[in-house]
C-alpha positions as CSV (number, residue, x, y, z in Angstrom):
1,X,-53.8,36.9,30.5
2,X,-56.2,34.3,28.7
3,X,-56.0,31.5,31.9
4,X,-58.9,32.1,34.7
5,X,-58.5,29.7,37.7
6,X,-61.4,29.4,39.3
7,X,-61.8,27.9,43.2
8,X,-64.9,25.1,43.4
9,X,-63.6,23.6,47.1
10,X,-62.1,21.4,47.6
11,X,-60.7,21.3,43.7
12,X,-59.8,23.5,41.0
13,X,-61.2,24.0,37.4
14,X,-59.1,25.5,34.7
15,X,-60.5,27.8,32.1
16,X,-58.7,28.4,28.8
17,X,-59.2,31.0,26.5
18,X,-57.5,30.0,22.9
19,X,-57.5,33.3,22.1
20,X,-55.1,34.7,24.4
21,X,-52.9,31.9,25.4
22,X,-49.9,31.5,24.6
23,X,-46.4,29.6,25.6
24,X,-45.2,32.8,27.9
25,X,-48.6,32.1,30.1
26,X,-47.6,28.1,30.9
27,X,-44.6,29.3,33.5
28,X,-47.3,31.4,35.6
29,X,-50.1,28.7,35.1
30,X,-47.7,26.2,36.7
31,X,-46.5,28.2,39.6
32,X,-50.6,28.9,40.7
33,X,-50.7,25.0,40.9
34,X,-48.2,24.7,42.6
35,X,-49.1,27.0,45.7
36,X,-53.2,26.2,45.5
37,X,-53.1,22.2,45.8
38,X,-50.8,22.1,48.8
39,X,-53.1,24.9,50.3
40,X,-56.4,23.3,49.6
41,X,-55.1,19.4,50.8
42,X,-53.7,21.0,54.1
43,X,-57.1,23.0,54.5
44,X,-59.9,19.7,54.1
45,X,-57.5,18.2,56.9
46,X,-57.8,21.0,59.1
47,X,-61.4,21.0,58.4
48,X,-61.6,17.0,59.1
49,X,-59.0,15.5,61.4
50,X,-59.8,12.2,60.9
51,X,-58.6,12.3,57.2
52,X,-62.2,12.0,55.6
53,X,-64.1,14.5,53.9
54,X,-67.3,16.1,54.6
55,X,-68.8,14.5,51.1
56,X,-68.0,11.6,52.7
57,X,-69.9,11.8,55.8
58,X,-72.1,14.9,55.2
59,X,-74.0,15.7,58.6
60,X,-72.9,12.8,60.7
61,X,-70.7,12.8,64.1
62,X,-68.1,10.3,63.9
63,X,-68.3,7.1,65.7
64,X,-66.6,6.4,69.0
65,X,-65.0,2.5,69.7
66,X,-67.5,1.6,66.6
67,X,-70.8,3.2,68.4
68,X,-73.2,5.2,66.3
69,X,-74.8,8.3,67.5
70,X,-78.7,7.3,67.9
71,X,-80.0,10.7,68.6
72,X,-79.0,14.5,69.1
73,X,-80.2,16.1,72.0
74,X,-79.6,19.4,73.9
75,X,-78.1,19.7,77.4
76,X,-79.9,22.7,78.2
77,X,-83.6,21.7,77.2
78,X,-83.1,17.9,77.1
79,X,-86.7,17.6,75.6
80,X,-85.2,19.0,72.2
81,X,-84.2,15.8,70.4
82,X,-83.0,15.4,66.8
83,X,-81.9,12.6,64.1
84,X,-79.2,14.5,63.0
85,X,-77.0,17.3,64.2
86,X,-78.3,21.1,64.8
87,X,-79.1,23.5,67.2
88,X,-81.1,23.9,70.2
89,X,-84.6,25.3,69.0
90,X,-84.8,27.0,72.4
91,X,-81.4,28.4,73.3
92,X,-79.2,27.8,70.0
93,X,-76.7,25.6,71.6
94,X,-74.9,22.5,69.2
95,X,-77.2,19.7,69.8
96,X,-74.8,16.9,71.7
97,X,-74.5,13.4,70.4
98,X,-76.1,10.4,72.0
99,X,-74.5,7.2,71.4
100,X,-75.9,3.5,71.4
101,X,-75.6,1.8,74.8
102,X,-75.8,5.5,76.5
103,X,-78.1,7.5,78.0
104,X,-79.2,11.0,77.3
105,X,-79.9,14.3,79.4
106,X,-83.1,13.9,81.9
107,X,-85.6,17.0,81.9
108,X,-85.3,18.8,85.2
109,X,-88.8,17.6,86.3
110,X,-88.2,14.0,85.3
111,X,-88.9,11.7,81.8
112,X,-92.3,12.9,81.3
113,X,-91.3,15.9,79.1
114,X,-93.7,16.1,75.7
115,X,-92.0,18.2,73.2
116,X,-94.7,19.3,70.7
117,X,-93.7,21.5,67.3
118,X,-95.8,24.6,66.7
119,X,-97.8,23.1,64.2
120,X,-98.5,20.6,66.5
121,X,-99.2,23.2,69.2
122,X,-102.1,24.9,66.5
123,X,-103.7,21.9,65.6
124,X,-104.5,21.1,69.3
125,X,-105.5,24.4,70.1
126,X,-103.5,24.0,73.2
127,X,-104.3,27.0,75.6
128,X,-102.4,27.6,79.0
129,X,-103.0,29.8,82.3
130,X,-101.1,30.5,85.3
131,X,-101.4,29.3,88.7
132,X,-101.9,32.5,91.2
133,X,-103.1,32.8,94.7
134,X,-106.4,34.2,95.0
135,X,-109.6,33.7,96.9
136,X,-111.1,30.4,95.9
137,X,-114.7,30.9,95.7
138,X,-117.7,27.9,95.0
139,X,-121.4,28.1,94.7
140,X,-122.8,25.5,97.2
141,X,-126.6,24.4,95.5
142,X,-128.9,23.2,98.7
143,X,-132.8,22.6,98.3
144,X,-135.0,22.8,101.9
145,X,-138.0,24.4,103.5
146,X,-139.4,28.2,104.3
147,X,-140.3,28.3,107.7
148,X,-141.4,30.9,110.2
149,X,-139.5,32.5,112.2
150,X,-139.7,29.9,115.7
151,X,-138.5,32.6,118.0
152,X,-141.7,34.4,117.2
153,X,-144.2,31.9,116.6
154,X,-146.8,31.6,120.1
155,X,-149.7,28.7,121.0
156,X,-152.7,30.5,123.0
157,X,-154.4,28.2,125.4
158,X,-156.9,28.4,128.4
159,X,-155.7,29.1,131.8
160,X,-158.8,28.5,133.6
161,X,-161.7,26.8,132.5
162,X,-164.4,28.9,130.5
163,X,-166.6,29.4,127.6
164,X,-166.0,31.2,124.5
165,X,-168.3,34.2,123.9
166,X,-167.5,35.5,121.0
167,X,-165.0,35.2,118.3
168,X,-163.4,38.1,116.8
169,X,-161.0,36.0,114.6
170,X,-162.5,33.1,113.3
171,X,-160.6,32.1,110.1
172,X,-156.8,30.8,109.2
173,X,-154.5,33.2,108.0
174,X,-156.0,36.3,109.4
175,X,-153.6,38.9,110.1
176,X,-153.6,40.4,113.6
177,X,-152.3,43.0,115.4
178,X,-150.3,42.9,119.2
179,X,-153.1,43.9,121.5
180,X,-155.7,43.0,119.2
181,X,-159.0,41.3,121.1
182,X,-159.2,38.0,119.2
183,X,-162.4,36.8,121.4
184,X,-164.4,37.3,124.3
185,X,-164.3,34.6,127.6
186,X,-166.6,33.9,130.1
187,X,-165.1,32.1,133.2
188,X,-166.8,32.2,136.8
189,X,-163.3,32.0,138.3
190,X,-162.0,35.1,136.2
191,X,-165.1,36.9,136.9
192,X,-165.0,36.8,140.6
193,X,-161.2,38.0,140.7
194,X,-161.6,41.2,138.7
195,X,-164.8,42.0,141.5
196,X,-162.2,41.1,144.0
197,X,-159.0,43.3,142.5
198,X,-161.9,46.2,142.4
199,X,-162.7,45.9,145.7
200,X,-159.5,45.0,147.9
201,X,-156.5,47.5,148.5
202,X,-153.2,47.3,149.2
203,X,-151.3,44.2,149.7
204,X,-154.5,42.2,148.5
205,X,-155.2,44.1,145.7
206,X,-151.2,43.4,144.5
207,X,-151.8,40.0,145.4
208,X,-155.0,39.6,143.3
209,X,-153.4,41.3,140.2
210,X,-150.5,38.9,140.4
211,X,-153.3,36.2,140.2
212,X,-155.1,38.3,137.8
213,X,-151.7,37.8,135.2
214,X,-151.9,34.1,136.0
215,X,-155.0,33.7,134.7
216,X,-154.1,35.2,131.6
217,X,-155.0,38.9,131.8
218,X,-152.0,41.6,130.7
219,X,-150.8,44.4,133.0
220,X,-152.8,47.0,130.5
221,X,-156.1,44.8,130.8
222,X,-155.5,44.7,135.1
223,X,-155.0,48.3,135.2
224,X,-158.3,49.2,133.4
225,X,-160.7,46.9,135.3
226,X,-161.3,50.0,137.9
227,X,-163.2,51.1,134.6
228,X,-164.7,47.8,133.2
229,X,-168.7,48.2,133.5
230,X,-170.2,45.8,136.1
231,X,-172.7,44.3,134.4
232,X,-169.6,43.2,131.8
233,X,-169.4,39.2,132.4
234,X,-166.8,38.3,129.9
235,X,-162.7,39.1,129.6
236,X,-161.0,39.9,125.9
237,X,-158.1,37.2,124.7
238,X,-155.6,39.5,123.2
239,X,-152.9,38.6,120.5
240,X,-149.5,38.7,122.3
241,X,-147.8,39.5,119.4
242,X,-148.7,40.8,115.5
243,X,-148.7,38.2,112.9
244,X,-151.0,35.6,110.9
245,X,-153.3,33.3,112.2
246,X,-152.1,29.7,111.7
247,X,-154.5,27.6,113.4
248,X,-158.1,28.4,115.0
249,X,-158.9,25.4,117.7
250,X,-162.3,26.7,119.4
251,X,-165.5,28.3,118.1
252,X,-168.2,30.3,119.9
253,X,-170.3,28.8,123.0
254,X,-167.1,26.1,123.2
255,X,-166.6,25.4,126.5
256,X,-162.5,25.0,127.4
257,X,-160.8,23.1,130.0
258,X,-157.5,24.6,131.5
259,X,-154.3,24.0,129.1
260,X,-156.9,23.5,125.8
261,X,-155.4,25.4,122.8
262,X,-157.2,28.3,121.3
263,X,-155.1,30.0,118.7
264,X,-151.6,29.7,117.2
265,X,-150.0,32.9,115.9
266,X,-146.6,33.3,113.6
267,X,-145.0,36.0,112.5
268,X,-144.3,35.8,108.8
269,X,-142.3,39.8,108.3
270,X,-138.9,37.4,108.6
271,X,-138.9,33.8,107.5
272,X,-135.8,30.7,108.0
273,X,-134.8,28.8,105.2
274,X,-133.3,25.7,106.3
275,X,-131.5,23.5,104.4
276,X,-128.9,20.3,105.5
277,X,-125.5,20.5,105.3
278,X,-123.2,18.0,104.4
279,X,-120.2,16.3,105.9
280,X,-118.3,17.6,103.3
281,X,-119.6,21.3,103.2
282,X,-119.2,22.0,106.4
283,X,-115.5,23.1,105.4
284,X,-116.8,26.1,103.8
285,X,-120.1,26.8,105.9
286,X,-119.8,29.6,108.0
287,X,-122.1,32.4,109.6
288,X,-122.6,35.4,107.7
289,X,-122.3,33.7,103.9
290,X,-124.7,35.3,101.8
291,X,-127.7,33.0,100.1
292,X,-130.0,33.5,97.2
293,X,-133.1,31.4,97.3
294,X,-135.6,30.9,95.1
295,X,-139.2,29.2,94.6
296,X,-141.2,27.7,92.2
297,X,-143.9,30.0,93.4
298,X,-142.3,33.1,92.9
299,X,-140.7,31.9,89.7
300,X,-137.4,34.4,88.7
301,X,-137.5,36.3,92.3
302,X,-134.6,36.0,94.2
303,X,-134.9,36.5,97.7
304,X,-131.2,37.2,99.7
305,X,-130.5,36.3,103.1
306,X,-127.4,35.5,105.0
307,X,-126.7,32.0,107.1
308,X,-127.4,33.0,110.8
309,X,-127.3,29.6,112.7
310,X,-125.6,26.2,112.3
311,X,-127.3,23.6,114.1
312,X,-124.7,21.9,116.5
313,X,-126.5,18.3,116.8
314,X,-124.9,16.5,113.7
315,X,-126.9,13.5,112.4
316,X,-125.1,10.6,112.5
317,X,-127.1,8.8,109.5
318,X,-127.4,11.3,107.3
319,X,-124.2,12.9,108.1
320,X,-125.2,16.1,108.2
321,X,-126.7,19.2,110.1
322,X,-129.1,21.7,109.3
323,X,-128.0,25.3,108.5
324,X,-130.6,28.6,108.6
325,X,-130.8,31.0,106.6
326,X,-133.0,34.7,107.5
327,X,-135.0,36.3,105.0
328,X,-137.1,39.2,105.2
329,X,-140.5,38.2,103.6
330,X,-142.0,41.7,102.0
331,X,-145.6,41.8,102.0
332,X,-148.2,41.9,98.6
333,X,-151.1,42.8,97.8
334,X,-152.6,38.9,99.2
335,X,-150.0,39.1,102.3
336,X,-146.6,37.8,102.7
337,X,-145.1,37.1,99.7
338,X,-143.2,33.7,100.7
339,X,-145.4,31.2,102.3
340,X,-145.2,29.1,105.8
341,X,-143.2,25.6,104.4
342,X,-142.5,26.1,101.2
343,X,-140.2,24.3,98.7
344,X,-137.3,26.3,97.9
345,X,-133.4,26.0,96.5
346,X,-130.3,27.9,97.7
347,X,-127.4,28.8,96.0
348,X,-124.6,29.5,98.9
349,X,-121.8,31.9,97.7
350,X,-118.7,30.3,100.2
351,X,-115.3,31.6,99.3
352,X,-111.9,30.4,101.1
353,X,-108.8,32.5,101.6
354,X,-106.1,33.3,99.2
355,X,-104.8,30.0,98.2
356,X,-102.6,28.6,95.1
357,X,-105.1,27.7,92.4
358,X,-105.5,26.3,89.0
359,X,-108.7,26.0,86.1
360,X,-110.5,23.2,86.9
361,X,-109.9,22.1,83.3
362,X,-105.9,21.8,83.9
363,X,-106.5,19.1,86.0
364,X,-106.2,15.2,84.7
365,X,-107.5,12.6,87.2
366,X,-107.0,8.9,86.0
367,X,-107.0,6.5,88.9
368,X,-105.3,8.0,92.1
369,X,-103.3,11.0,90.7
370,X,-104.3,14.2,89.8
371,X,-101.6,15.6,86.9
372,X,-101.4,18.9,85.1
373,X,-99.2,19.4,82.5
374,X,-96.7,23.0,82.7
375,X,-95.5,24.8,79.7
376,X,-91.6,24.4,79.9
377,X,-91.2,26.9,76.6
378,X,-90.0,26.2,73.3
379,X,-93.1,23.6,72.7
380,X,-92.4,21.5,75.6
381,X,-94.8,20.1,78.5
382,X,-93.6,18.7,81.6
383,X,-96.2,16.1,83.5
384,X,-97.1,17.3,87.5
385,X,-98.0,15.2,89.5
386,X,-100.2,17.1,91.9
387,X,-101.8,17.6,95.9
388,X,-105.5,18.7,95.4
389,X,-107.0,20.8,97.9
390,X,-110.5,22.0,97.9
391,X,-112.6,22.3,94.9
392,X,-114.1,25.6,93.8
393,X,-116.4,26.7,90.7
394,X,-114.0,27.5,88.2
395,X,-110.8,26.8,90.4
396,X,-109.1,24.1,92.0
397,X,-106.9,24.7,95.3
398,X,-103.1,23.0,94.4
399,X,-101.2,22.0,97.4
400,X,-98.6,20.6,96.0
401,X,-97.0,20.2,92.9
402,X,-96.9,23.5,91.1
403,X,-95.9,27.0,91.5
404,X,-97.3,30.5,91.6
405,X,-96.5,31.3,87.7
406,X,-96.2,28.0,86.4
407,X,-98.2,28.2,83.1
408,X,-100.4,24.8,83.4
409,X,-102.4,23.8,79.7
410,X,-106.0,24.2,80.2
411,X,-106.8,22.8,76.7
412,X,-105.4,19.9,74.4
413,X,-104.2,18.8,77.5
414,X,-105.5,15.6,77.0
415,X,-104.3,15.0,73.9
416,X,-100.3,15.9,75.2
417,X,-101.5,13.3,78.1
418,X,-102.3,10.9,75.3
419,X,-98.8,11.5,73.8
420,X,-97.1,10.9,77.1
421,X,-98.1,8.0,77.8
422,X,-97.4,6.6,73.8
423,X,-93.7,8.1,75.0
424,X,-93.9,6.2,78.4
425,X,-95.4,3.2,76.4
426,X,-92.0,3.1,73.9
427,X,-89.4,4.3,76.1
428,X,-86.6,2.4,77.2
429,X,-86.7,-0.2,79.6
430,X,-86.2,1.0,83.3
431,X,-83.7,-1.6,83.8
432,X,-81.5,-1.1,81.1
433,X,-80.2,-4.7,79.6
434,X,-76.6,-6.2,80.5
435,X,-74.4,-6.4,76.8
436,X,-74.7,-9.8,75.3
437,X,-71.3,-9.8,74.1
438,X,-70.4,-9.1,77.8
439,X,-72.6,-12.3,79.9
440,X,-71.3,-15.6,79.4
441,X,-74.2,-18.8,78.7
442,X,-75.4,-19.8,81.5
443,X,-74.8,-24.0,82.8
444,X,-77.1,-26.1,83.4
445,X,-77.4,-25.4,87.1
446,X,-77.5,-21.7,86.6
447,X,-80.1,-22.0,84.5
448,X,-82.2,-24.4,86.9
449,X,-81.5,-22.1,89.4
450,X,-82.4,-19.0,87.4
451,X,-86.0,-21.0,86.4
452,X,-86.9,-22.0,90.1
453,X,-86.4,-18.3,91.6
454,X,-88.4,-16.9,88.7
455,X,-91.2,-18.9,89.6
456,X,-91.1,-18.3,93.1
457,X,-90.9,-14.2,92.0
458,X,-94.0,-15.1,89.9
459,X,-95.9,-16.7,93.0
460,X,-94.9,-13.2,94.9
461,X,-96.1,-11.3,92.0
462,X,-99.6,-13.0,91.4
463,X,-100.3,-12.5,95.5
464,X,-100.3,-9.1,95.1
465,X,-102.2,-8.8,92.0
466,X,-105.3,-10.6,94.2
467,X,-104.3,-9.0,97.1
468,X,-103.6,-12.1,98.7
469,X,-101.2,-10.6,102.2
470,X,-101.7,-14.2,103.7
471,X,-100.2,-16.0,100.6
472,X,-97.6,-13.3,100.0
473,X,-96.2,-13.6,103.9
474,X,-96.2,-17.2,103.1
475,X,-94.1,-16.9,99.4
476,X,-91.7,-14.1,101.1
477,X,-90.7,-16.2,103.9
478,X,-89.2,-18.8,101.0
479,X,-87.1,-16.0,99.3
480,X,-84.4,-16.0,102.4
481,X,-83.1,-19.3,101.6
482,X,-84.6,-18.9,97.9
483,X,-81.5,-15.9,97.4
484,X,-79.0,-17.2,99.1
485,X,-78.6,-20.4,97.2
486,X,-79.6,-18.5,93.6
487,X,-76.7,-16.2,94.2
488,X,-74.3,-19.6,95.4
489,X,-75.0,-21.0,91.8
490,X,-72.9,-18.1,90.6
491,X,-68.8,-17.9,90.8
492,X,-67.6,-15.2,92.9
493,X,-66.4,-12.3,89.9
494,X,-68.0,-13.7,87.0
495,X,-70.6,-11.3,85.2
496,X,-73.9,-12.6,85.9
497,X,-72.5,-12.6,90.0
498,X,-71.9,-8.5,90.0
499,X,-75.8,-8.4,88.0
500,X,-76.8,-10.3,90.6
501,X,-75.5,-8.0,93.5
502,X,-78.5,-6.4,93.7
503,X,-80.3,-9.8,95.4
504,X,-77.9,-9.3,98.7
505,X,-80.1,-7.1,99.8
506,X,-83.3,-6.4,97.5
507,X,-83.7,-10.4,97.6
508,X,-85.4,-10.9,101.3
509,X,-88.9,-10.0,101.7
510,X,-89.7,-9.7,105.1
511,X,-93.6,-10.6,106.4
512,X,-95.6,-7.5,106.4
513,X,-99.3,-6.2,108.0
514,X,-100.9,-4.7,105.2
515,X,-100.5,-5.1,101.7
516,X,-99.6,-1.3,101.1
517,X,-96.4,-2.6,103.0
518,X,-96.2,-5.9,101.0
519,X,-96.1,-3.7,97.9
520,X,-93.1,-1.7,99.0
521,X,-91.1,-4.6,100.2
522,X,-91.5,-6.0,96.8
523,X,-90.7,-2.8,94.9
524,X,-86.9,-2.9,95.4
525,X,-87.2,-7.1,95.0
526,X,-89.2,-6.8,91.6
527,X,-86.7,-4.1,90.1
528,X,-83.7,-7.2,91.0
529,X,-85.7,-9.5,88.9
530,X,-86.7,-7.3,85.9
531,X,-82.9,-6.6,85.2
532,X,-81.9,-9.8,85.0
533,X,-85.5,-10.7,83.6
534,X,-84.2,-8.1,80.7
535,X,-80.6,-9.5,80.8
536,X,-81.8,-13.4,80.5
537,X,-84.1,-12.1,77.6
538,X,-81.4,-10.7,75.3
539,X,-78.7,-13.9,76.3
540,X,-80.9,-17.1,77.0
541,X,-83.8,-18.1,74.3
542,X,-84.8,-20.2,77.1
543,X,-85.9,-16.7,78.7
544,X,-87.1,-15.0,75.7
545,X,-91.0,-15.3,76.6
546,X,-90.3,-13.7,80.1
547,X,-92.9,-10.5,80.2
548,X,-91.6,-7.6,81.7
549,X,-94.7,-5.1,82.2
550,X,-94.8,-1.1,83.5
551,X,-97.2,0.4,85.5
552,X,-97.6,4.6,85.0
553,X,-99.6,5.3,88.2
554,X,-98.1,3.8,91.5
555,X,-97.4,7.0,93.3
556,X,-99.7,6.3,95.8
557,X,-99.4,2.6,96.4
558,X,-97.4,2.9,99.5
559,X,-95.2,5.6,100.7
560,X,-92.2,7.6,98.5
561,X,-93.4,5.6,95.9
562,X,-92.3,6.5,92.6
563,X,-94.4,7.4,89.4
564,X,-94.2,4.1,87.8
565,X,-92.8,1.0,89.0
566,X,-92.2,-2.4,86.5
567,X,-92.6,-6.2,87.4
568,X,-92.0,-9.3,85.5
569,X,-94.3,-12.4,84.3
570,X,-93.5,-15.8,83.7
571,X,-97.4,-16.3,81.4
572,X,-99.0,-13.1,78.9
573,X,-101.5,-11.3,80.5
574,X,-101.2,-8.3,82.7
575,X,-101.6,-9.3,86.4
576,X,-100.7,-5.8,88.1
577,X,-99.4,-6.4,91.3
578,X,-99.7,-2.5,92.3
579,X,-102.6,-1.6,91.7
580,X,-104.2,-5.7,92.5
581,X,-107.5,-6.4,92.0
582,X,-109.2,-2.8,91.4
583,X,-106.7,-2.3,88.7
584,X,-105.3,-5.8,87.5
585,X,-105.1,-5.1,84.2
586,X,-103.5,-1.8,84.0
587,X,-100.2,-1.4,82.8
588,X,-97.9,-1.9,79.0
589,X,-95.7,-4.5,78.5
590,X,-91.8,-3.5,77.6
591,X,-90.3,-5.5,75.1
């Protein structure tokens, strides 16, 4: 037939062709309309319950008791947010309404979730790693001396009174062998004991070699005197042990007094680098750690040794000890290649056992905390507030706060940082404000007694912020009859009372010791007065310059404390009482 009815939902068009119709088509044409346009009317109310169309509406949930949605979100990765409806980038699940005067889903780990598209991702070249547990391993850099070796380093002095012969060594820094004569001495008293030892037997002759060793003679040198010529007048000084001459006292014809030193005599073949040791090191310091040391005389030599000794005697002042270090000191062409007391550095290689660690560039320190930012998936970043532990090279020890596996960002993590606290900065109040439509005006004497409780909050506040305890004890007393009579100035049941409720208890300050204490007895008290600060703001235009102000970094202001905390000033100008005076100025004001 010459009709074609074609479907355009929700309506119909009609397509003629003159041609073909004719009066015996009109019965059929008639009996289409009739089935299609009750079909299509019953199928755009299925589709839309309410009665409206989706051209009316397009993309939009409808309102509930006259709210708008202000935002889409999803349940499963709360991070994903949307103006409109869709699904979950992450996990594909419809994207759940958020209405004004609600709140949404809170990330797992808290607010501080940064969601971040890919491009956004690219531009900031953000880069992440996982935590793991591995040896944490540092290079310790220490400057000190090269010095001999003490435990063979000997002083040679008279026993008896004498005179020197003859020298055989007469120079610093000749090198000597044990056993080696080092100069010939005449002594009277010597003299006549040798004739004696070679004369007397037995018992006398044991008793006159014992003397014999007391005047400085060895057991070799007693032994041969049987043989010693007896016209010989003088005795040989031998070197006790091999080594380099450091210091030559006496000269030829010099005539010695007992105890007067002759010769001093180190040993250079192993050599002790000392170096001091810090408070601080000492955590890692151990026997056995390996050390490279160099000197500017030996320029791109590297001489390896291993920490032997840590002195026990710590120094007080300094507050640290000295640590040695034993080298073997090869010999040259001129000698000993490291000389006695010279300059040198040390590079320690400590390592700690297998602990939970992060790149050192993951970590964020601004004022007390130390944050690291974990990727979630899907372009979102969840803040960390971490427990550092020891510091390594490349590595940082994390006691608390992440995960083995957690993927922290090791680059543009400063940027996301940046980002959260522009979120923090514009997010919603922490108190969130009672309806205006619901809080009657205040009278006369609720507002006087409103304005007088405010100011003594404000006093409160501005004691901390100098950390004054003295004036703060003094202000907290007041609030125990301060409460009492702002809460009597409200009826029993009426809305500002139940807002209020929160003053029964959060409303008395008791007197503290120490202002880490005064600031968590006023946490719970300045959370009261910022919700009804935020209340008064939104109801009374007598209360509309109230500042209500948010600090991002009061973890550790006292203990359990929470991540941020907010207060509220009666003037402009931020007077943090958190932080006080090292950090007055730090915080955002909410509007």
């Amino acid at each position: 037939m010459g009709l074609r009815l074609k479907r355009s939902a929700p309506s119909f068009r009609l397509r003629v062709n003159p041609d073909t119709f004719t009066m015996k088509t009109l019965p059929a044409i008639l009996l289409t309309l009739a089935v299609a346009v009750p079909a299509t009317w019953f199928a755009a109310r299925k589709l839309h319950p309410n009665g409206t169309s989706s051209a009316a509406n397009p993309g939009q949930s409808p309102a509930i008791d006259g709210r708008k949605p202000i935002y889409y979100q999803s349940a499963m990765h709360p991070w994903v947010k949307s103006p409109k409806p869709g699904r979950c980038t992450i996990c594909g699940m419809e994207l759940t309404p958020v209405y004004e005067g609600g709140s949404g889903f809170v990330a797992a780990g808290g607010g501080d979730v940064v969601p971040l598209t890919q491009t956004m991702i690219q531009v900031m070249h953000v880069q992440t790693a996982e935590a793991q547990v591995r040896p944490l391993q540092k290079t310790l850099t220490v400057a000190g001396l090269i010095e001999d070796d003490a435990t063979r380093h000997r002083v040679l002095a008279a026993y008896i009174p004498g005179r020197i012969q003859k020298l055989y060594v007469n120079f610093m820094g000749a090198e000597v062998e044990k056993g080696q004569p080092l100069a010939e001495y005449y002594s009277p008293t010597l003299l006549q004991a040798e004739r004696d030892y070679r004369t007397l037997t037995g018992e006398l002759r044991a008793a006159t070699a014992l003397r014999l060793l007391q005047m400085g003679l060895t057991a070799a040198q007693i032994e041969a005197l049987p043989q010693k010529p007896a016209d010989k007048l003088t005795s040989q000084i031998l070197a006790p042990l091999g080594g380099t001459v450091v210091e030559q006292n006496v000269y030829e014809g010099q005539y010695l007094q007992e105890g007067e030193k002759l010769f001093e005599i180190a040993d250079f073949s192993t050599m002790w680098f000392q170096f001091r040791a810090y408070e601080q090191d000492l955590p890692w310091i151990k026997p056995g750690l390996k050390v490279d040391v160099t000197t500017p005389s030996h320029p791109g030599v590297i001489f390896t040794g291993n920490i032997s000794f840590i002195e026990p005697n710590f120094d007080p002042i300094t507050r640290s000890t000295k640590v040695r270090v034993e080298l073997e000191n090869p010999t040259a062409e001129s000698g000993h290649r490291m000389l006695h007391r010279l300059y040198a550095d040390g590079r320690v290689h400590l390592e700690a056992p297998r602990v939970l660690t992060v790149p050192r560039t993951a970590i964020i320190e601004t004022g007390p905390e130390a944050v690291a930012y974990v990727d979630q998936g899907g372009g979102a970043y969840s803040r960390r507030v971490l427990k550092l532990g020891r510091r390594g090279d490349v590595m940082v020890e994390v006691a608390q706060g992440l995960s083995e596996g957690d993927k922290v960002v090791v680059n543009g993590n400063l940027l996301i940082d940046g980002q959260a606290e522009m979120n923090r900065t514009f997010a919603e109040p922490a108190a969130p404000p009672a309806t205006a439509a619901l809080m009657p005006a205040l009278t006369g004497n609720e507002r006087e007694a409103v304005t007088l409780f405010f100011a003594l909050a404000d006093a409160i506040t501005f004691s901390l912020a100098a950390d004054d305890l003295g004036h703060f004890n003094t202000e907290a007393a007041k609030t125990h009859a301060a409460t009492p009579a702002l809460l009597a100035t409200f009826p029993e049941g009426s809305a500002w009372r139940g807002l209020l409720k929160s003053f029964e208890t959060a409303g008395h300050l008791n007197q503290v010791a120490d202002l880490k204490m005064a600031r968590k007895e006023f946490y719970p008290f300045s959370n009261a007065v910022v919700a009804l600060a935020q209340a008064l703001r939104r109801t009374e235009k007598e209360f509309t310059s109230l500042k209500v102000f948010r600090c991002p970094m009061t973890k550790s202001v006292f203990p359990d404390a929470p991540a941020s905390a907010h207060w509220m000033q009666l003037q402009p100008g931020i007077r943090n009482p958190y932080m006080g005076t090292r950090m007055i100025d730090c915080g955002t004001e909410v509007k």
